[in-house]
Residue frames relative to the residue before (quaternion, step in Angstrom):
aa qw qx qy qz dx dy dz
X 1.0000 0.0000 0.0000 0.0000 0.00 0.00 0.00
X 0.1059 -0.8233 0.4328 0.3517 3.37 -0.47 1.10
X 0.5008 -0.7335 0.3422 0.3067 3.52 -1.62 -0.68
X 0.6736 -0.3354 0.2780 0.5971 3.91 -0.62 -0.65
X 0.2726 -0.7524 0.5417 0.2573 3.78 -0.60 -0.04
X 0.5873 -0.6896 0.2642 0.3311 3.64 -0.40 0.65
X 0.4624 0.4795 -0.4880 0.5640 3.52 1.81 -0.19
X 0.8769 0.2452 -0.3319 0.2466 3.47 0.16 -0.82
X 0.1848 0.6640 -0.5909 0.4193 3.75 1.90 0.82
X 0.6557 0.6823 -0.1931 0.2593 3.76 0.69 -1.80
X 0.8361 0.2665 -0.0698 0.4743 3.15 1.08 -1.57
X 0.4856 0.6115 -0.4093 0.4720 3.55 1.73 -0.07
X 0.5956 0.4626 -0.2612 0.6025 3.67 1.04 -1.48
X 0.7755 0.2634 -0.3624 0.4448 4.07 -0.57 0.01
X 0.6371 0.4879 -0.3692 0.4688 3.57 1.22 -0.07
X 0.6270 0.2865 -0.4575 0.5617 3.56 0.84 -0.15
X 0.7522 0.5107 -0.3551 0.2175 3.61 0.24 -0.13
X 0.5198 -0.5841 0.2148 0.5852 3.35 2.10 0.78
X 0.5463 0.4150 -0.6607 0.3047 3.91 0.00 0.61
X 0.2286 -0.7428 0.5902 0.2183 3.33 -0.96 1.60
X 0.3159 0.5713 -0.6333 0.4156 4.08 0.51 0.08
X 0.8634 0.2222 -0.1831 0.4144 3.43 -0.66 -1.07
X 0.4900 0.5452 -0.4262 0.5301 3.70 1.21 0.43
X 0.7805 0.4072 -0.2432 0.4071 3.21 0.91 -0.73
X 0.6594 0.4291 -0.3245 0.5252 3.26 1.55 -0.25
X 0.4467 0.4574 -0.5215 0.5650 4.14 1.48 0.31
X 0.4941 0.6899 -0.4401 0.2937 3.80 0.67 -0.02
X 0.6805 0.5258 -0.0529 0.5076 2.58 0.89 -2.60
X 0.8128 0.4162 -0.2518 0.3206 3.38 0.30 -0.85
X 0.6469 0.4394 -0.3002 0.5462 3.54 1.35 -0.13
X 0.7559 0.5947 -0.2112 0.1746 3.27 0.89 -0.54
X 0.2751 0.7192 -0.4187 0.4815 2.77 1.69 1.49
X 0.5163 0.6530 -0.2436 0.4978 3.15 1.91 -0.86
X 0.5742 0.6392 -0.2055 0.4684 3.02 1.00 -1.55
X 0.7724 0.3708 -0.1901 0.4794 3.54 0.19 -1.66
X 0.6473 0.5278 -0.3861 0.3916 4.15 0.63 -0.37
X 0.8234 0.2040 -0.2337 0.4751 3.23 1.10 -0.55
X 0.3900 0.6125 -0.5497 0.4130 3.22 0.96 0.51
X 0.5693 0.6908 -0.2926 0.3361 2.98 0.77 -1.48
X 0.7149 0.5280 -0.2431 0.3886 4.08 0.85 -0.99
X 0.5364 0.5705 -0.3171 0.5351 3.59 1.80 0.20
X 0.7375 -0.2718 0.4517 0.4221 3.16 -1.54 -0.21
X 0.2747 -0.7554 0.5595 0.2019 3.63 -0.64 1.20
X 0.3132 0.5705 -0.5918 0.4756 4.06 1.06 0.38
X 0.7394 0.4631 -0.2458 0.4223 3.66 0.04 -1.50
X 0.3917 0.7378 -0.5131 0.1976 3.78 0.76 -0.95
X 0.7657 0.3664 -0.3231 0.4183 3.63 0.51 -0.85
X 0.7091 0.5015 -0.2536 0.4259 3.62 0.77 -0.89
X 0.5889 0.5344 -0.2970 0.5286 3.39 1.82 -0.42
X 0.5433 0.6064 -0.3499 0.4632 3.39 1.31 -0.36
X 0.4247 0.7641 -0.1574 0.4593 3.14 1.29 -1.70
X 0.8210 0.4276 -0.1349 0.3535 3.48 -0.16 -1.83
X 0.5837 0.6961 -0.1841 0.3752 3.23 1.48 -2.06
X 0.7138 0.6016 -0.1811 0.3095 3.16 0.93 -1.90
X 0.7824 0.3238 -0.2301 0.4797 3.48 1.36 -1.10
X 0.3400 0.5175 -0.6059 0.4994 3.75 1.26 0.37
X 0.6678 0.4568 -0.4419 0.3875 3.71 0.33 -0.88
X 0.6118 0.4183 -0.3548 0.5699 3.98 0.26 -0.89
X 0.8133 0.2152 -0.4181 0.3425 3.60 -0.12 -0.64
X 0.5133 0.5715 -0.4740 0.4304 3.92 1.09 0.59
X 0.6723 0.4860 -0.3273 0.4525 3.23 1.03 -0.69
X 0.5829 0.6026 -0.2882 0.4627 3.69 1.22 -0.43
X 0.7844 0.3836 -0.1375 0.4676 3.44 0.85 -1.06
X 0.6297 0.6467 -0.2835 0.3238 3.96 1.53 -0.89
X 0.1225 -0.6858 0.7123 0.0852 3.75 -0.75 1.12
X 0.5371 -0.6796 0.4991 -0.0252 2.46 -1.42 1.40
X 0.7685 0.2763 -0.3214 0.4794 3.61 1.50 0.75
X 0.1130 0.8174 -0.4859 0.2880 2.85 1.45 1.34
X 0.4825 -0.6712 0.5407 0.1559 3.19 0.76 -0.47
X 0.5150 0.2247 -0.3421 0.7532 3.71 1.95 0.66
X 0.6851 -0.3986 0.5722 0.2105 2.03 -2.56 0.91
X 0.5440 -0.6477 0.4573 0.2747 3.76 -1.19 0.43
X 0.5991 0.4143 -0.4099 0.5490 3.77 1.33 -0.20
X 0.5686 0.6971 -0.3405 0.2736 3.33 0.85 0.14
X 0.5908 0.4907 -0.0930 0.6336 2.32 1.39 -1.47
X 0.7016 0.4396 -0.3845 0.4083 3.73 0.33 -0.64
X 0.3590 0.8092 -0.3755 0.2743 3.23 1.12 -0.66
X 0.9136 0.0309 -0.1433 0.3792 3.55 0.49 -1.29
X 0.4502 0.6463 -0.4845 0.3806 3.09 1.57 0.68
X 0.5651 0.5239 -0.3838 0.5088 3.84 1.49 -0.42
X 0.7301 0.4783 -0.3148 0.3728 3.64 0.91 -0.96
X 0.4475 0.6607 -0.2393 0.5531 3.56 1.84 -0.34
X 0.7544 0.4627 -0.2245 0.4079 3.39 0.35 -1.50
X 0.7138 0.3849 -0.2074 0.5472 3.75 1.37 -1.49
X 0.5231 0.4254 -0.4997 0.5438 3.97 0.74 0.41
X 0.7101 0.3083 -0.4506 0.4446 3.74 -0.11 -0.44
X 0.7143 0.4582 -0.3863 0.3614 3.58 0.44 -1.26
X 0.7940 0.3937 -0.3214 0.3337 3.65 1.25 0.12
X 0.4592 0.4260 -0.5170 0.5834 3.31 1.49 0.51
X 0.5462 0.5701 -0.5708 0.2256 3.40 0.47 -0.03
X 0.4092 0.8230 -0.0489 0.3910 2.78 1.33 -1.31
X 0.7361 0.4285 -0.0109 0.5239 3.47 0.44 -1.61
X 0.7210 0.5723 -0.1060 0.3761 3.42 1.06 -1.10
X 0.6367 0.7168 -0.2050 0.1971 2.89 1.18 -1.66
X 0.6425 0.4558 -0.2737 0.5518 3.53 1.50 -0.59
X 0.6162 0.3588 -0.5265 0.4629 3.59 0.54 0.25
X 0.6119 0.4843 -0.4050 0.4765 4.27 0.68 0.28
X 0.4186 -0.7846 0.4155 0.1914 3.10 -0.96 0.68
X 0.6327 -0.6343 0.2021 0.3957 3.70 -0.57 2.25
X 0.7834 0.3721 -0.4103 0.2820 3.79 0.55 -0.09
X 0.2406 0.6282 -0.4529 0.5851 3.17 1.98 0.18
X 0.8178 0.4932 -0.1909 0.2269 2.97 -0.41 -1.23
X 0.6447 0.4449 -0.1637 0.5997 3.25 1.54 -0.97
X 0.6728 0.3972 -0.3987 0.4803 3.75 0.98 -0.30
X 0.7894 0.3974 -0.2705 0.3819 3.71 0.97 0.08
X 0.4644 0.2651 -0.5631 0.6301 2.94 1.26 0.67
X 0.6058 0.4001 -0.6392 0.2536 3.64 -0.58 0.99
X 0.6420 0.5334 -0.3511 0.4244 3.04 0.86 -0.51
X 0.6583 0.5676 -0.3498 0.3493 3.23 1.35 -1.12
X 0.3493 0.7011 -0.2534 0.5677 3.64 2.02 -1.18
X 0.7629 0.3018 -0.2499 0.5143 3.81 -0.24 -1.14
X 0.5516 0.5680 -0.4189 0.4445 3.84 0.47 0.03
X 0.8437 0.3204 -0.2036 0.3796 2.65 0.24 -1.73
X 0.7146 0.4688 -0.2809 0.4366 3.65 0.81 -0.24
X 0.6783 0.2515 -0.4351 0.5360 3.30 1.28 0.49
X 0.3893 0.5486 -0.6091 0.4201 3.59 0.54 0.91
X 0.7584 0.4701 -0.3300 0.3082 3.04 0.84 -1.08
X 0.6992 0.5664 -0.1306 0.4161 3.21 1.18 -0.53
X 0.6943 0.4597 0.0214 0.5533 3.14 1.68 -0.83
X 0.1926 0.9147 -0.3348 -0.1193 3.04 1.49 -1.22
X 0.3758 0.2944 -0.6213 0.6214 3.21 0.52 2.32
X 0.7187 -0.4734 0.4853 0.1545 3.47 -1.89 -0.26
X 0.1871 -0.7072 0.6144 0.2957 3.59 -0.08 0.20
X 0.4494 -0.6166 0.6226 0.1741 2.50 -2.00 0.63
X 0.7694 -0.4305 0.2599 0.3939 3.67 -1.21 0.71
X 0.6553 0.5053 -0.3064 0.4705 3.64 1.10 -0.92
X 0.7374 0.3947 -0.2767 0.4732 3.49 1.19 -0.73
X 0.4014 0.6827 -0.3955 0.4652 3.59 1.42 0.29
X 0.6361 0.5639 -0.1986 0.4878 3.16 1.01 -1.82
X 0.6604 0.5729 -0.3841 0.2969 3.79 0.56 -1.21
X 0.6894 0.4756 -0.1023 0.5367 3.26 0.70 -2.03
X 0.8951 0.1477 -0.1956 0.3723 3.70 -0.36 -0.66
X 0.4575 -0.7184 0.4634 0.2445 3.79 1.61 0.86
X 0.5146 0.5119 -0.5540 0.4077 3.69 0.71 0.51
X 0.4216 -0.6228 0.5517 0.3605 4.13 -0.71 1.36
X 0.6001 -0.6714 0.3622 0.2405 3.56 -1.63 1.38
X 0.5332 0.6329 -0.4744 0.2999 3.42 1.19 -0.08
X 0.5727 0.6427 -0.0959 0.4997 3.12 1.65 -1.38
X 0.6784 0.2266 -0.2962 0.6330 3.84 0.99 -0.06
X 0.5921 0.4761 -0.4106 0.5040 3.53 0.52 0.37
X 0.6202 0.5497 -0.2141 0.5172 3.43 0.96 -0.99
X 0.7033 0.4006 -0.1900 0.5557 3.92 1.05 -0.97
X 0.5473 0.5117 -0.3192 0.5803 3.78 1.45 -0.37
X 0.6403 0.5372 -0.3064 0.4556 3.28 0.71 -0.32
X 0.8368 0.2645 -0.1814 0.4438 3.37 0.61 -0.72
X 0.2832 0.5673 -0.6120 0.4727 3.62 1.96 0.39
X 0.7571 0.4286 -0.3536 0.3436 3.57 -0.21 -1.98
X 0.5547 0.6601 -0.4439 0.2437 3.85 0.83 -0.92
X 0.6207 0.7259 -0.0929 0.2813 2.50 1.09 -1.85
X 0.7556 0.3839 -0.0520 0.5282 3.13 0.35 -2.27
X 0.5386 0.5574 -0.4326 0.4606 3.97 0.95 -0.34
X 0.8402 0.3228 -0.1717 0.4005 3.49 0.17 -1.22
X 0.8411 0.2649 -0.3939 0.2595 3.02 1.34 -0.01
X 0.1247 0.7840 -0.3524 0.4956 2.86 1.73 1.60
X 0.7341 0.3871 -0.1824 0.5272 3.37 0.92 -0.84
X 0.1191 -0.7916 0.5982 0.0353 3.78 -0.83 1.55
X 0.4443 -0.5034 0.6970 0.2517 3.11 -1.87 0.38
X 0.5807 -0.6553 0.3211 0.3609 3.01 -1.81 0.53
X 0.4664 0.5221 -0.5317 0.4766 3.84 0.64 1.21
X 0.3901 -0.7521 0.4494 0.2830 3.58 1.50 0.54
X 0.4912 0.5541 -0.6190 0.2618 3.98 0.79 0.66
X 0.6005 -0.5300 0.4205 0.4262 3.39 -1.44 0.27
X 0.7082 -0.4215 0.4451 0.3502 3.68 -1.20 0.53
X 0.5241 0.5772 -0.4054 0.4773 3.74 0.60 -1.37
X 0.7034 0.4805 -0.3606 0.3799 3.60 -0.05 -1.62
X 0.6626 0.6024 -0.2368 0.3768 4.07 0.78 -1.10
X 0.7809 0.2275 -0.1038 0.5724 3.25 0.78 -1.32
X 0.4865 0.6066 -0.5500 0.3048 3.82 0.52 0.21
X 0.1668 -0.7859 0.5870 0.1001 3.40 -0.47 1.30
X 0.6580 -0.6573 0.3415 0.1357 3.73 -1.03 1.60
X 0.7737 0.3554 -0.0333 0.5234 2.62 1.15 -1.48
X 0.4891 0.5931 -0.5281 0.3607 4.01 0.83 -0.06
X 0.5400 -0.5630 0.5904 0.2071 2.88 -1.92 0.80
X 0.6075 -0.5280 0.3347 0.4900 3.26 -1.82 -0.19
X 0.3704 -0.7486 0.5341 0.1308 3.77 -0.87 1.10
X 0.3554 0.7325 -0.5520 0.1799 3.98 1.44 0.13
X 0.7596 0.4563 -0.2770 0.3717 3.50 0.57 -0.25
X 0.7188 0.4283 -0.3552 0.4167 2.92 1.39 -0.09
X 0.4495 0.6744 -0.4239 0.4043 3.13 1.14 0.45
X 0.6739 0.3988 -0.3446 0.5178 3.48 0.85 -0.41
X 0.5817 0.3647 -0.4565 0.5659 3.77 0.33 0.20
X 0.8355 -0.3306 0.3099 0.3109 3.26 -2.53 0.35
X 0.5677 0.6782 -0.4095 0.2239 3.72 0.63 -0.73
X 0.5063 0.5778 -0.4440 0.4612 3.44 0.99 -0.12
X 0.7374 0.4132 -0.3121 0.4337 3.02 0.53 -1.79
X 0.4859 0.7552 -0.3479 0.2694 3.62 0.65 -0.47
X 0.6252 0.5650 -0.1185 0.5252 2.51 0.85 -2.45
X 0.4616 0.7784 -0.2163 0.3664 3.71 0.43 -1.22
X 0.8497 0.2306 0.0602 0.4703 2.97 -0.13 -1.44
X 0.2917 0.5159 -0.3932 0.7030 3.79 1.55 -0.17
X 0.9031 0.1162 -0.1831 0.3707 3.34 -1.49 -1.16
X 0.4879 0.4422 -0.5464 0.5175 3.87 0.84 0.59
X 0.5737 0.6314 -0.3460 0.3905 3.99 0.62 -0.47
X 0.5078 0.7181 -0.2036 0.4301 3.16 1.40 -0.58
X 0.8027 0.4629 -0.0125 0.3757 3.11 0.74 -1.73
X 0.5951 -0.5219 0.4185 0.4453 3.82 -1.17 0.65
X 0.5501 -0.5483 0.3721 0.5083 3.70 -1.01 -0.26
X 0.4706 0.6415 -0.4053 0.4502 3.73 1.51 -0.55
X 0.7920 0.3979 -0.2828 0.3667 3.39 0.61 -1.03
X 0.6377 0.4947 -0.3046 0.5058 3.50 0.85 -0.69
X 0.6528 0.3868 -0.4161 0.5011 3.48 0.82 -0.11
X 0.8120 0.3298 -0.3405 0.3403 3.50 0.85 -0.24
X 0.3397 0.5573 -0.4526 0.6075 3.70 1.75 0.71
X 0.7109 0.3502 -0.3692 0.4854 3.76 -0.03 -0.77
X 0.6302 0.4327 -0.4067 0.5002 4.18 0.80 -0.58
X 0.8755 0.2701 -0.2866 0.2802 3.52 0.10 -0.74
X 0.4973 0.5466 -0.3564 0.5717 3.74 1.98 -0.03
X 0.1171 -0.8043 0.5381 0.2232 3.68 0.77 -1.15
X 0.0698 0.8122 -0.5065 0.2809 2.46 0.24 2.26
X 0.6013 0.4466 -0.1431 0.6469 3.93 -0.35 -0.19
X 0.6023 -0.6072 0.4638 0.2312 3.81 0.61 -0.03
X 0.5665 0.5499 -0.3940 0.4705 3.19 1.60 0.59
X 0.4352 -0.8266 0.2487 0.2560 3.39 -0.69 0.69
X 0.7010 -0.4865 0.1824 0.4885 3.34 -1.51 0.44
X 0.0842 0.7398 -0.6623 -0.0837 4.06 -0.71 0.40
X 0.5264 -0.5842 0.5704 0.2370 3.47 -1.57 0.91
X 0.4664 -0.6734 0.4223 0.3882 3.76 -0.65 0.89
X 0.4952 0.4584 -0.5444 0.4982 3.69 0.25 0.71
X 0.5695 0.5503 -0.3359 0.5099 3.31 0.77 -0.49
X 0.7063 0.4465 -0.2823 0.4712 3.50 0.41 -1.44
X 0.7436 0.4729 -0.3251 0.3432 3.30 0.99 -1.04
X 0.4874 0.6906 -0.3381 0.4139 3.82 1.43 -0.35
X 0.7173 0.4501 -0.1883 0.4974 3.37 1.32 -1.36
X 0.8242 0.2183 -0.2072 0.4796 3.75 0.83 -0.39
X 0.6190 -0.6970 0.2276 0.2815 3.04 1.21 1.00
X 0.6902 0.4133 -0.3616 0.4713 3.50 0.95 0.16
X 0.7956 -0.4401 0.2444 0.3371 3.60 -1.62 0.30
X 0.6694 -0.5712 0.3254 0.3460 3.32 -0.98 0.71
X 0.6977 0.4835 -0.0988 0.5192 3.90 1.15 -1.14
X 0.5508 0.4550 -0.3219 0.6213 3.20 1.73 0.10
X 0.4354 0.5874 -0.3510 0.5850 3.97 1.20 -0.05
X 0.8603 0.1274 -0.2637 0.4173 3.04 -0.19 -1.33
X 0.5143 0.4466 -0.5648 0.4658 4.38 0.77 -0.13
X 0.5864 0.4051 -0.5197 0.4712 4.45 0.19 -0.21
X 0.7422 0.4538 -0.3490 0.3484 4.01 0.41 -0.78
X 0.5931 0.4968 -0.3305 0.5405 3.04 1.08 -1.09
X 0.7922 0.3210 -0.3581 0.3757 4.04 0.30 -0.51
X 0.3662 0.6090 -0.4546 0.5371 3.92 1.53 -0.22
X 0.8113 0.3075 -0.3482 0.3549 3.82 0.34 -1.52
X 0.4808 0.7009 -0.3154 0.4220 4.01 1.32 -0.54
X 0.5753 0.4042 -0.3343 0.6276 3.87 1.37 -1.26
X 0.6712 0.3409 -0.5229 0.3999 3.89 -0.08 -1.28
X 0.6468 0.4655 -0.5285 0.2927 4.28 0.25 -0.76
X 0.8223 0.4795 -0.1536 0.2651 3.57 0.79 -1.09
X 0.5751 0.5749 -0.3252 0.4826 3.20 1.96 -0.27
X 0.8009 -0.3100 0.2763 0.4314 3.60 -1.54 0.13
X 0.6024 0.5818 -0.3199 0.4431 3.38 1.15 -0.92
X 0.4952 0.7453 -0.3992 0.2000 3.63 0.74 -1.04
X 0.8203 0.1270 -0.2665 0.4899 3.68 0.28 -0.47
X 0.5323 0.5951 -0.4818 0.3612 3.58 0.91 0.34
X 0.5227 0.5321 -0.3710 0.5532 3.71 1.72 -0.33
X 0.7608 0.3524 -0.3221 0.4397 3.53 0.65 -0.83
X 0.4821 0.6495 -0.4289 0.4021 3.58 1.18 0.31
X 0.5416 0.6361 -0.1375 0.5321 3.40 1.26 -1.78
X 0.6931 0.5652 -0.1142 0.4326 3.71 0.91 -1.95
């Protein structure tokens, strides 16, 4: 197994600590990685997939310990291949949300990415709220429905299309206004009604509904005692009932 080399111990450890030189040169130097898998999308996207790559890379460099016992492109490896799959179903998606959705999450998404880079951790929801004057309930509330989004439409049937394609109703109108009022939370709470109690407890843990918070399904799996890959097959079937139940095109309305 290989390891980190001590130039790049050097330039990882002065890059989280704000020297952007040697940020820019953990850039340069990975961003061959970057370009190979970008490279497996739509070459329209190529730049925004680059784009995407780059912060899987910052958020590897933020999170890698250096006695793991991997090499660091390794490790970066599936936070860049992670980062360019969501930023491209986002992508893909974006015309079934409605353009002021759409425009309020790529700011926030914009305010992220430029204080990782600068910061090189994440803000938190309160520091979201500061910088882009949206109130924190309201960037939490739009974070919600990126991950909502990019989850469900992550999850195929056996004709491998993307959920989105199922629940887009033809014939709906423009729903921008109804997104700012309770109907979501409504809607919500319908297509949770649906679900065992296992599942709804593990959609409300890993969306952070109900006021519970956001937990990674290893997480979920720590708290209900069972295996991580057993999390995600209950989420993935909770998110398959919300596509197939009565609720189904009222989420992809909301969505």
């Amino acid at each position: 197994m290989g390891t980190t080399t001590t130039k790049e111990r050097i330039i990882l450890t002065s890059a989280r600590e704000g020297n952007n030189k040697n940020l820019e040169i953990l850039l340069l130097d990975n961003m061959g990685l970057i370009y190979k898998y970008a490279l497996k999308y739509d070459r329209e996207f190529l730049h925004d997939m680059i784009q995407e790559g780059s912060i899987g890379l910052l958020t590897a460099a933020s999170k890698y310990e250096f006695d793991r016992g991997t090499k660091f492109s390794t490790y970066a490896t599936f936070w860049i291949t992670q980062a360019i799959s969501r930023g491209y179903q986002r992508i893909k998606r974006n015309v079934r949300i409605p353009s002021t959705t759409q425009d309020r999450i790529k700011q926030i998404n914009k305010i992220i990415t430029k204080y990782m880079t600068e910061n090189h951790r994440t803000p938190s929801t309160e520091e979201i709220s500061e910088i882009s004057g949206i109130h924190h309930s309201k960037v939490e509330y739009y974070q919600q429905i990126d991950k909502i989004a990019v989850s469900l439409d992550s999850v195929s049937n056996d004709n491998d299309d993307n959920l989105f394609d199922y629940l887009e109703d033809p014939t709906s109108l423009d729903y921008q206004d109804e997104l700012e009022n309770e109907g979501f939370e409504e809607t919500i709470h319908n297509a949770l009604s649906v679900l065992s109690d296992k599942e709804r407890m593990i959609i409300r843990m890993h969306f952070g509904f109900d006021g519970e918070p956001n937990l990674t399904l290893a997480e979920i799996g720590r708290v209900m005692e069972i295996s991580r890959e057993r999390v995600r097959q209950l989420k993935e079937r909770a998110l398959l009932k919300i596509k197939e139940s009565e609720f189904g095109l009222q989420m992809a309305n909301y969505l």
